[in-house]
C-alpha positions as CSV (number, residue, x, y, z in Angstrom):
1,X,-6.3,-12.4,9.0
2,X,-6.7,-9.4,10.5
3,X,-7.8,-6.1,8.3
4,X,-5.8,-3.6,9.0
5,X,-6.8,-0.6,7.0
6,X,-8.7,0.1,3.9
7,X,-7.9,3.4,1.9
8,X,-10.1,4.7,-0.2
9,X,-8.4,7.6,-2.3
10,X,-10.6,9.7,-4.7
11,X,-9.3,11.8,-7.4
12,X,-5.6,9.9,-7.4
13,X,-2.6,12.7,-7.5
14,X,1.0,12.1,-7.3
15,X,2.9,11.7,-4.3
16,X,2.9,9.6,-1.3
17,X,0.0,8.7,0.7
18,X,-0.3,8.1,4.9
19,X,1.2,4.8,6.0
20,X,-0.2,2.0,7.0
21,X,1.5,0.5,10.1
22,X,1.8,-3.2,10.0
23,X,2.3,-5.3,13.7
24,X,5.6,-6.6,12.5
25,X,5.9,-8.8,16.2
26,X,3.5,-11.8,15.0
27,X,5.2,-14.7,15.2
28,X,4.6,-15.7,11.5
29,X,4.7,-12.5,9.5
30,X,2.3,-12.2,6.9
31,X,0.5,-9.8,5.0
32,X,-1.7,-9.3,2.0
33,X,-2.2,-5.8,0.0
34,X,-4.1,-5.0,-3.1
35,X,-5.2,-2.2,-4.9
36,X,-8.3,-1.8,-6.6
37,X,-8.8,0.6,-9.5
38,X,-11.9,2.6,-10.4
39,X,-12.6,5.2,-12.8
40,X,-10.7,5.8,-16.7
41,X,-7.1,5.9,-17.3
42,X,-4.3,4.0,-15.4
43,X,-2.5,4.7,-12.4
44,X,1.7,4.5,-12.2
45,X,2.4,3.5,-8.8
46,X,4.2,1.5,-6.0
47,X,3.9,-0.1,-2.6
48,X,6.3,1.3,-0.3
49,X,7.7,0.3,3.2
50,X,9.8,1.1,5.9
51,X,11.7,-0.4,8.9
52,X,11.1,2.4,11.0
53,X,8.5,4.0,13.2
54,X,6.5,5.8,11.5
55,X,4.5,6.9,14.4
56,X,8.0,8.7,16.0
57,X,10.1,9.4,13.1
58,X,9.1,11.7,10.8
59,X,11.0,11.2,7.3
60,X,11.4,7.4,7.6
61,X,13.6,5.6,5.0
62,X,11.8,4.3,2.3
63,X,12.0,0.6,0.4
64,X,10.5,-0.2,-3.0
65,X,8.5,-3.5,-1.8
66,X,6.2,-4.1,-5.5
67,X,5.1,-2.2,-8.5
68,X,1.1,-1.7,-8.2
69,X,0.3,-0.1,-11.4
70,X,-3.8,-0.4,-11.4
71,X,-5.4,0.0,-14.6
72,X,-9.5,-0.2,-15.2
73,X,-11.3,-3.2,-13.4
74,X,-8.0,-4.9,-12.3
75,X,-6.2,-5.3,-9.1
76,X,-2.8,-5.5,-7.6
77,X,-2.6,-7.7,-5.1
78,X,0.0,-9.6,-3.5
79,X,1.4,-11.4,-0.2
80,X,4.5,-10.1,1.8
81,X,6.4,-12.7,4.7
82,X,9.0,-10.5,5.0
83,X,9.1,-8.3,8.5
84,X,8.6,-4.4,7.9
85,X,7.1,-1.6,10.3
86,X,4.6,0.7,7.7
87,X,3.4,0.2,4.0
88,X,2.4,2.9,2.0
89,X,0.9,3.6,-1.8
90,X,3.1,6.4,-3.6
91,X,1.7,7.4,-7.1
92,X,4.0,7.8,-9.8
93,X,1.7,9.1,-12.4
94,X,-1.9,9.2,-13.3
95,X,-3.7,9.3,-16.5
96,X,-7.1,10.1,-16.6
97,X,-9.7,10.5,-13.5
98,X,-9.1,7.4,-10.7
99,X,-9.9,6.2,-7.9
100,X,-8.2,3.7,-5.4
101,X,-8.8,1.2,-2.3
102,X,-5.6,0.5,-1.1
103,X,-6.6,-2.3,1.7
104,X,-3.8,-4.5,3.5
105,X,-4.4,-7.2,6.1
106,X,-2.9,-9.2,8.6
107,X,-2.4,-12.7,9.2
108,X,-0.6,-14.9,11.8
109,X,-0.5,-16.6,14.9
């Protein structure tokens, strides 16, 4: 697998963060995302994606893909096979002080 990005956001707000762009041309789509939680309180938040290009379009329609509400010491993680263009952390809500690592990587042929 190939690492695509790692995130590291400090002082979690609401809102939506930069996207990640995923090489959605492999022949055997797969990716793998978590985010890791640091600091007090929990975070209420989602993975997002999109079809489009995110590098030429500039209000891209927006999936939900997974709810990745991280809370003290845990992770979400999980595995995506099928094809999208971007993935992207959106925070909901946030209670306390947090951090996050948002890291997604890449696998295939």
């Amino acid at each position: 697998m190939r690492h695509l990005k790692q995130r590291n956001y400090v002082k979690v707000s609401a809102g939506s963060y930069k996207w990640i762009p995923v090489d959605h041309h492999t022949p055997s789509f797969n990716v793998s995302y978590a985010a890791f939680h640091n600091g007090t309180g929990q975070v209420s938040a989602n993975i997002e994606g999109t079809l489009d290009d995110v590098f030429t379009i500039a209000s891209c329609k927006v999936f939900f893909v997974v709810t990745a509400n991280a809370s003290s010491g845990l992770v979400a993680d999980g595995n995506l096979i099928q094809p999208l263009a971007a993935l992207r952390y959106t925070v909901a809500e946030v209670s306390g002080s947090a951090n996050v690592s948002f890291s997604v990587l890449l696998g295939g042929i």
